[in-house]
N, C-alpha and C positions, 0 to 999 in steps of 0.2 A: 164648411170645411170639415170633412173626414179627417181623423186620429188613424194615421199614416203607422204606427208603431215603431218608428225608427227611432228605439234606444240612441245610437250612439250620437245622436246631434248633444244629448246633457250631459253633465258633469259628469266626469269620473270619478267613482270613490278607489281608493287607492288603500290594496290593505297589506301590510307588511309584516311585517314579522312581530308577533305579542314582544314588545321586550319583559323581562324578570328582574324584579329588584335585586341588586346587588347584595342588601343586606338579609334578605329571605334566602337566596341562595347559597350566602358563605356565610355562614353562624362566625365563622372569628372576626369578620367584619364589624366592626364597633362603631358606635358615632361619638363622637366627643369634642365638644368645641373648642379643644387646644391640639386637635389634629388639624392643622391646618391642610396640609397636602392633600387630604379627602375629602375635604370641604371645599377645594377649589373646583373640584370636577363638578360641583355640583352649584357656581355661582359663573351666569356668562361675564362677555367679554365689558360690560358696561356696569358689571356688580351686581345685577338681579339675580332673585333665586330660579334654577328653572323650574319650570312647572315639571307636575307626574307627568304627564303625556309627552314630553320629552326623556326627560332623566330615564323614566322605567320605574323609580319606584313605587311601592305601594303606598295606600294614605298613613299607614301608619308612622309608616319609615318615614315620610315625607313630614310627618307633623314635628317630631325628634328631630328632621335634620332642618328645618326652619330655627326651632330653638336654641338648633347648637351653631347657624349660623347669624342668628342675630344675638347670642350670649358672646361669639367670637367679636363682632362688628362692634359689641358697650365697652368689651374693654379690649379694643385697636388690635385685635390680632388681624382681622379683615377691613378691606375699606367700606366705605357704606355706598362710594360712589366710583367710576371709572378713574385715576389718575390724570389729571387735566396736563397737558406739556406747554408749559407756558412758555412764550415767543418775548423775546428780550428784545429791546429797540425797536420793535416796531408797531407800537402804539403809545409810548411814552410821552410825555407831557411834560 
C-alpha cells in the first residue's frame, strides 16, 4: 500500500484565538480571596478550578488564584463542592 497523502482523513487541529490573562492585561485587576465575584469566573459549574488552557491565564496568575481560591474554600467563603439539591420523600425510610 502506497502513502496516498490525503491529509484531510486525520484529526483536525483547531487553533483559535491566544486568549490573554486578564490579570497581565488590566494591572487594577487584583486577586484576593475575599473577592469572591472574581473568583467565581474562575471555578466551574461542579466547584473545580479551571485549568490555564481554558481561563487564559498565565502560570503565574494561575498559581496566586489557586491560592486565593483554596484560602477562600478553608474559611467557607466558596464551596469545595457543587451544591447537592436534596429530594424529600422520596428515598426515606
Amino acid at each position: 500500500m502506497a502513502y496516498e497523502g490525503n491529509r484531510s482523513s486525520g484529526p483536525r487541529r483547531r487553533y483559535g484565538r491566544r486568549k490573554v490573562c486578564r490579570f497581565c492585561a488590566d494591572k487594577k485587576a487584583t486577586i484576593d480571596y475575599k473577592d469572591i465575584r472574581s473568583l467565581r469566573y474562575f471555578i466551574s459549574e461542579r466547584g473545580k478550578i479551571t485549568p490555564r488552557r481554558i481561563s487564559g491565564t498565565c502560570s503565574d496568575h494561575q498559581r496566586k488564584l489557586t491560592e486565593a481560591i483554596k484560602r477562600a474554600r478553608n474559611i467557607a467563603l466558596l464551596p469545595f463542592t457543587a451544591s447537592h439539591s436534596l429530594e424529600r420523600g422520596s428515598s426515606q425510610r
